[in-house]
C-alpha positions in Angstrom: 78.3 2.8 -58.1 74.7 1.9 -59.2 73.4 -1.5 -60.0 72.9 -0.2 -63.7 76.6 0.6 -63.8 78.0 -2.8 -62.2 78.9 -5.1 -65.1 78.7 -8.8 -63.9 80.1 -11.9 -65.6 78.3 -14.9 -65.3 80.3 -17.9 -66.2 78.6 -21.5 -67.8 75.1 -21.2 -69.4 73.6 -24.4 -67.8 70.2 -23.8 -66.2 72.0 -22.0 -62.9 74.0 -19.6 -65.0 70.7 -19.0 -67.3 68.7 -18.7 -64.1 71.5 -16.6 -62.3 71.8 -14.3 -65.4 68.4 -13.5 -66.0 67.6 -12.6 -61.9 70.6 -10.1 -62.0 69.2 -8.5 -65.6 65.9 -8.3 -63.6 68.2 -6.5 -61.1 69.4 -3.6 -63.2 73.2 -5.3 -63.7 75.1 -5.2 -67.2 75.1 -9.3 -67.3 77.3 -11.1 -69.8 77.1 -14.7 -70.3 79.6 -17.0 -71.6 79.8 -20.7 -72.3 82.1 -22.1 -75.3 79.3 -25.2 -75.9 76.7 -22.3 -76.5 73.2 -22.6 -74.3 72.4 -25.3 -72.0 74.1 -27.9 -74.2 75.6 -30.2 -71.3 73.1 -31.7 -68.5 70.6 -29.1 -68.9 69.5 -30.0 -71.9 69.4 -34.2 -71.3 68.5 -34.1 -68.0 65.0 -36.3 -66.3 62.8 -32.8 -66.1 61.9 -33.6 -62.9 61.6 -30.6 -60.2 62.6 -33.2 -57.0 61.1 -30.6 -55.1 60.3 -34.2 -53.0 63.9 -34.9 -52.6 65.3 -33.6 -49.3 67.4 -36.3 -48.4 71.6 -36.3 -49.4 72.5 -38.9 -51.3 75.4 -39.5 -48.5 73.0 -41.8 -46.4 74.0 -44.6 -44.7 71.0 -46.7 -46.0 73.1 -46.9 -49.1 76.0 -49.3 -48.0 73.8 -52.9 -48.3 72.8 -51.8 -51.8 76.2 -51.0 -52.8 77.6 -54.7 -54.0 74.4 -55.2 -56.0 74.3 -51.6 -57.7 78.1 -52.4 -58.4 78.6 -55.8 -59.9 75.2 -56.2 -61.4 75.6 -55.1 -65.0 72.2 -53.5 -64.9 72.6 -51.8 -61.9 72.1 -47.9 -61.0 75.9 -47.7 -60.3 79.1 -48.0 -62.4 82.5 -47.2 -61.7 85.5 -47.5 -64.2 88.1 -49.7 -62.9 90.8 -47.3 -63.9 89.2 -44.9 -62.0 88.7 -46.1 -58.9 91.4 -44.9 -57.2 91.3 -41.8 -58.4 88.2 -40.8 -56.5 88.7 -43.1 -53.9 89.4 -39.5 -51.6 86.2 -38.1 -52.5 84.1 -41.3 -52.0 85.9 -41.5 -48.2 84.5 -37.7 -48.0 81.1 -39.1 -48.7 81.4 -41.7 -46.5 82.3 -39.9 -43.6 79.1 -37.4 -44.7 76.6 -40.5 -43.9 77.2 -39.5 -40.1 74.0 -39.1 -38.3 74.4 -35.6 -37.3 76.0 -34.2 -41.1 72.9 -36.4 -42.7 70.6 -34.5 -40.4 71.9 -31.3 -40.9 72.2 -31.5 -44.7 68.9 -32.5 -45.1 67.5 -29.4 -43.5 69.7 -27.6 -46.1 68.4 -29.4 -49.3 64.8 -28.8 -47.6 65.2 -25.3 -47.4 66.2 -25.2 -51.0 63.8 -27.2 -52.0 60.9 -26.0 -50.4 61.5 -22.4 -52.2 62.8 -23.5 -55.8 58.9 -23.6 -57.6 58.3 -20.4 -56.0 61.1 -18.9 -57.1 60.9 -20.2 -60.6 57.3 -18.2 -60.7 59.1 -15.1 -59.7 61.7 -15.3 -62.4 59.5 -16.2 -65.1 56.3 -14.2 -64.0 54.8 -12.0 -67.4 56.5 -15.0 -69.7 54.1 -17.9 -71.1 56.4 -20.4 -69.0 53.7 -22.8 -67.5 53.3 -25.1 -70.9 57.1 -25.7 -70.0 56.5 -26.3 -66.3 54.3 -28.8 -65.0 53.3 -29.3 -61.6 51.1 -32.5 -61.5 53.3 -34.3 -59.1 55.4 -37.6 -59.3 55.2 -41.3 -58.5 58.2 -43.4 -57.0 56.8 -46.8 -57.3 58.0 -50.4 -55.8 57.9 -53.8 -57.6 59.3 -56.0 -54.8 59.6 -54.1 -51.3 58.1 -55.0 -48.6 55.0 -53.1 -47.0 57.5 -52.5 -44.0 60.1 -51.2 -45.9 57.7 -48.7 -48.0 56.1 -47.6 -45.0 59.6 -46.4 -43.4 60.5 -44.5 -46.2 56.9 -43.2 -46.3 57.6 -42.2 -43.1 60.8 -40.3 -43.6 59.0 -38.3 -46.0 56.4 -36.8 -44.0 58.8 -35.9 -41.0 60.5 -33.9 -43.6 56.5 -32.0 -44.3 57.2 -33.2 -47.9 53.2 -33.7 -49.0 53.1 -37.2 -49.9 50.5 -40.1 -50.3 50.9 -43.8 -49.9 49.2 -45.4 -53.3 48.1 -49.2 -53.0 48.3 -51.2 -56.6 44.2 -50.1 -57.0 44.8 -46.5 -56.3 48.1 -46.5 -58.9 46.7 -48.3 -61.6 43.5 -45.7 -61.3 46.2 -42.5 -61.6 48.2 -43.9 -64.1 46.1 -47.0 -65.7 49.7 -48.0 -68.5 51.7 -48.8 -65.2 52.8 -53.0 -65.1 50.9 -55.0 -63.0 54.4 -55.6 -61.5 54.5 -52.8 -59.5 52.7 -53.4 -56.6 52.6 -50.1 -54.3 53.8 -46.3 -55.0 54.3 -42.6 -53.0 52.7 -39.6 -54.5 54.0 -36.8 -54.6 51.2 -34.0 -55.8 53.3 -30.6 -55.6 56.2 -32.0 -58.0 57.0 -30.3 -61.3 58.2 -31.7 -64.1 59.1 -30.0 -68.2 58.1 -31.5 -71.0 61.7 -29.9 -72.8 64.1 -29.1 -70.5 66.3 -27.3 -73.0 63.5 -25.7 -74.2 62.9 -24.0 -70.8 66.5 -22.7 -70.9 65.5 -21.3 -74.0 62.8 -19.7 -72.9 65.0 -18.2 -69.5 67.8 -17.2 -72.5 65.6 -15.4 -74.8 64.2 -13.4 -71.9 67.1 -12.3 -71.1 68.2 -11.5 -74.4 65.2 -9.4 -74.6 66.0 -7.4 -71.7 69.8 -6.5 -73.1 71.8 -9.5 -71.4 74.7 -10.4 -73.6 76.0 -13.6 -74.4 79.4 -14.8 -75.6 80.4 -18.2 -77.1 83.7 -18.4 -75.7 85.5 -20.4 -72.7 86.5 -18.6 -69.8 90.3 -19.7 -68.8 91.6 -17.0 -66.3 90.2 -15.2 -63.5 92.3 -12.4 -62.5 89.9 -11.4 -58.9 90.6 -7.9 -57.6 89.3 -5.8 -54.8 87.4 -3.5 -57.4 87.5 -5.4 -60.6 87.9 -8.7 -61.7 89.7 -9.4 -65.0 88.6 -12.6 -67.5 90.4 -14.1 -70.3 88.8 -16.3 -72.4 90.2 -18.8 -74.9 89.8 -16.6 -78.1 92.4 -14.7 -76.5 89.7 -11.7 -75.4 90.5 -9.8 -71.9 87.2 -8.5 -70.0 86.9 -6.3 -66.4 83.9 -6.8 -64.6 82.8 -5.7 -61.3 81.6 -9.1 -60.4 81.8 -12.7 -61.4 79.7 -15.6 -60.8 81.1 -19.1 -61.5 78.5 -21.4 -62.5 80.2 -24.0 -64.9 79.1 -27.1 -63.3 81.2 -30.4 -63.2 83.7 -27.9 -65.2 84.2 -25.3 -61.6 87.1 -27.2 -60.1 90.2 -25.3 -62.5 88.4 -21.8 -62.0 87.8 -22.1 -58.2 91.3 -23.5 -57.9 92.6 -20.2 -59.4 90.5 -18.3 -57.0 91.5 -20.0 -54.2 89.4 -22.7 -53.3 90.5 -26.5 -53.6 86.8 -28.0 -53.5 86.4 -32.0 -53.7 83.9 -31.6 -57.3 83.6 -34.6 -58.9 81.3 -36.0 -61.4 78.7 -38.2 -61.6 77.9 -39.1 -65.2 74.0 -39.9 -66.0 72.2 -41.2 -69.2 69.2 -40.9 -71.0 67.2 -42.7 -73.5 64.7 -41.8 -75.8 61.7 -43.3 -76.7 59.0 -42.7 -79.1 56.1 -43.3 -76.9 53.3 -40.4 -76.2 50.2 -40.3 -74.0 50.7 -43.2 -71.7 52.0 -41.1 -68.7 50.7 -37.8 -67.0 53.8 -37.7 -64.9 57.7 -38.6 -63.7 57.8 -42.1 -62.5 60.5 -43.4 -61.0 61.5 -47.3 -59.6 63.0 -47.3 -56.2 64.2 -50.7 -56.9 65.4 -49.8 -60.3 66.9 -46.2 -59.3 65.7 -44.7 -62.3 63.1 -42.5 -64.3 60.9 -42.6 -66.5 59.5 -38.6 -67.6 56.8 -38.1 -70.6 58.2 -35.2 -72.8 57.1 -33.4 -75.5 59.7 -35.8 -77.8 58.2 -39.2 -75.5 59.4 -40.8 -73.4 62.7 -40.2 -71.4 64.0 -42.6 -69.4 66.8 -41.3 -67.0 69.3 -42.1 -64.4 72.3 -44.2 -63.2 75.4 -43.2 -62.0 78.7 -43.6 -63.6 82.7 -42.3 -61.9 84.7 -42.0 -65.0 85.7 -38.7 -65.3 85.0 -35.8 -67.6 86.6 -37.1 -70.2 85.9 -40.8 -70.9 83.5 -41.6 -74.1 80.1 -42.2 -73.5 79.2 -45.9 -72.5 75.5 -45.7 -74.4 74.7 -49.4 -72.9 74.5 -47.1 -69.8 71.4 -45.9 -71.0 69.9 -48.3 -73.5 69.6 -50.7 -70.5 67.4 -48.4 -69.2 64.5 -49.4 -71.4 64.4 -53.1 -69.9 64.0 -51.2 -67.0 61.2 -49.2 -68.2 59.4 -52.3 -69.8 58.6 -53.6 -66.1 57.5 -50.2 -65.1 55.1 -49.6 -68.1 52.8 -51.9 -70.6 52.7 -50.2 -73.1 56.3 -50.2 -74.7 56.7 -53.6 -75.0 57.9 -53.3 -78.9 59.1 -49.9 -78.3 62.7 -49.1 -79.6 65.4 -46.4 -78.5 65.7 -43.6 -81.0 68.0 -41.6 -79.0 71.0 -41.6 -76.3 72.7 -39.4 -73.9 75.3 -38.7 -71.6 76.1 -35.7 -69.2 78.2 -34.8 -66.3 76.5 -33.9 -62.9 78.4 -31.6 -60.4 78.9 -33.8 -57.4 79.9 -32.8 -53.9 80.3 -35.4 -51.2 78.1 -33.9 -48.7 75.4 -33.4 -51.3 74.9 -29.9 -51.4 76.0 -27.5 -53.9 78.6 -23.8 -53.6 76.0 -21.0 -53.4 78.3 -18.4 -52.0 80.9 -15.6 -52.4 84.4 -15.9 -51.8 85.2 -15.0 -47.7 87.5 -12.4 -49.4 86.1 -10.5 -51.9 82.2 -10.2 -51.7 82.0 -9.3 -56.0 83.4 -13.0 -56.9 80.6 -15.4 -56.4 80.1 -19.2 -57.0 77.0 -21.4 -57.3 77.5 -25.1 -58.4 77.8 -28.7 -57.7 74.3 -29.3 -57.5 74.9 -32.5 -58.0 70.8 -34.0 -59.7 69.2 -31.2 -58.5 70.3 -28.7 -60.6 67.0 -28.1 -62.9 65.2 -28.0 -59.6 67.3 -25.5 -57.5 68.4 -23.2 -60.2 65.7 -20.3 -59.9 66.1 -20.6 -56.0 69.9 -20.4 -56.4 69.3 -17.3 -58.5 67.5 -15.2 -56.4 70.1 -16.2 -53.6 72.9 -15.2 -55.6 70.9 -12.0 -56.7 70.6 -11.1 -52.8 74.4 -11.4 -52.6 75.6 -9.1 -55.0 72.7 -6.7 -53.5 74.1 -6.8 -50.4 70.7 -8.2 -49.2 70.2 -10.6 -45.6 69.8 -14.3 -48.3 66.7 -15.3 -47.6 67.9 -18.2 -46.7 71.0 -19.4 -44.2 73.9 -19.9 -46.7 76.7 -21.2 -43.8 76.0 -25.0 -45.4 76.7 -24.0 -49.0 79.8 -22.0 -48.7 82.9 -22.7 -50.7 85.6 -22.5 -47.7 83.2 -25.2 -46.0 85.7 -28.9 -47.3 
């Protein structure tokens, strides 16, 4: 059977299942999307809009433990769990302990590199003959320090450039000429020059969608409940009671995967981190992402202002948004910058991040049956490795060598 007689379901319209779709339309392949919410209406539309291109290390590192009891009992701290669910994740927290090994740490950071190294590129391949570049901005990123100690910086200055990232080590002169509205507080700050950022995040799933939609890619507003997999045709039920057959499906529904790759097979240890955002109306006073290593959080200048993002809250899918989560930010912020002293908050979000406790996301097909095909948990990288996820997940269903080695992100891995 040719390509342009394959249909292929892609399930969750989040920026991996927009990028995903729109790579296999480019293919030839009869795509149809579906997503009940409609497109990118969970993290992909409140998300920092920062390509963390810079960001090769798992968030399973052992570094972490000392910093633990402050992020966790001080109320302005990067991490929250809820009491009553504590001891509902306490097996996938042990998993992520257990991934802070030296060897697993070492060998999940070459797999983030190698993702990360290839996502801007491949972001110019699936967007290459569209005006994208107004949406994506690659004028690099600061991650400053306040209080840290020259020592400290210089370690995890370091770290950096024995991964190759491109990075340079700012002193308080340097910083203040770059970005002139950051505090006098901060004191000392990494650049990193081949960053990206978007000025609209769900504007640049927009932009993916209607490029799709102009090449014949369907979409339909309806939750997928059943997979039915087969050796030649899968079979999908949705919740409007509609039955579909496709020759291939592609999972890509986020913190939501866990049900559908249960039904399929595959018990993986998903769980979410939820993040906030908070508006405000500021413009002009930044040319790029900053974020606060002390702080652990991020401040990105958008089209609507300022966004300030971050934090990490276990509470489930399900539990109502805590919005002091992310109004606190903006204390946060006013140490950062001096310009938003008087500023106010003019809007609020929460989303769920896929999280996996090795910090790498599913970007395979099932060992069984090579037409049903999974790619999430992407945990905060999601807006940064969704093009180079894509093209991965395009090579797949070709029957292509990946271009890359996918033995660390395949599902039967836990």
């Amino acid at each position: 059977m040719s390509i342009k007689e394959q249909k292929v379901a892609v399930i969750g319209a989040g920026i991996i299942g927009l990028c995903v779709a729109k790579r296999l339309r480019d293919c030839g392949y009869h795509v149809c999307l579906f997503d009940s919410e409609g497109i990118a209406q969970r993290c992909s539309k409140g998300n920092a809009g920062h390509f963390a291109t810079e960001q090769v290390f798992p968030l399973a590192d052992k570094k972490l433990l000392p910093k633990l009891p402050n992020m966790l009992f001080n109320p302005q701290g990067a991490l929250s769990i809820k009491a009553s669910y504590a001891l509902k994740m306490l097996p996938w927290f042990f998993r992520f302990l257990l991934n802070m090994r030296e060897k697993r740490f070492n060998a999940h950071t070459r797999a983030l590199k190698a993702l990360n190294e290839s996502s801007l590129s491949a972001y110019e391949e699936l967007l290459a003959g569209s005006n994208y570049q107004s949406l994506l901005t690659k004028n690099g990123s600061l991650l400053t320090f306040e209080q840290s100690k020259p020592s400290d910086i210089e370690k995890i200055y370091l770290n950096f450039k024995a991964q190759n990232v491109s990075v340079t080590w700012l002193d308080k002169k340097a910083l203040h000429e770059l970005e002139p509205n950051i505090s006098e507080h901060v004191t000392n700050a990494l650049f990193f020059p081949e960053v990206g950022h978007s000025i609209d995040p769900h504007s640049l799933c927009m932009h993916i969608f209607n490029q799709y939609n102009k090449q014949g890619g369907e979409f339909f507003q309806e939750a997928v409940t059943n997979i039915i997999a087969q050796s030649d045709k899968s079979i999908v039920s949705t919740s409007t009671n509609n039955t579909y057959h496709f020759d291939k499906v592609v999972v890509c529904t986020g913190a939501w995967s866990k049900p559908l790759a249960k039904q399929l097979g595959f018990n993986v240890p998903l769980e979410t981190e939820r993040g906030y955002h908070a508006m405000v109306e500021k413009h002009d006073i930044l040319s790029r992402p900053v974020a606060s290593a002390e702080r652990q959080f991020i401040i990105t200048p958008m089209q609507q202002g300022l966004r300030l993002a971050g934090t990490v809250e276990f509470a489930g899918l399900n539990a109502p948004e805590r919005t002091t989560r992310a109004t606190m930010l903006l204390g946060h912020a006013k140490n950062i910058l001096t310009d938003i002293q008087h500023c106010q908050i003019k809007q609020t979000w929460m989303g769920c991040r896929p999280s996996l406790p090795d910090s790498l996301p599913v970007i395979s097909t099932a060992p069984d049956n090579k037409n049903i095909l999974f790619a999430f948990g992407h945990q905060h990288l999601g807006l940064t490795q969704a093009a180079i996820t894509a093209k991965l997940i395009a090579q797949l269903c070709q029957g292509e060598q990946p271009s890359l080695d996918l033995n660390p992100y395949r599902i039967n891995r836990f």
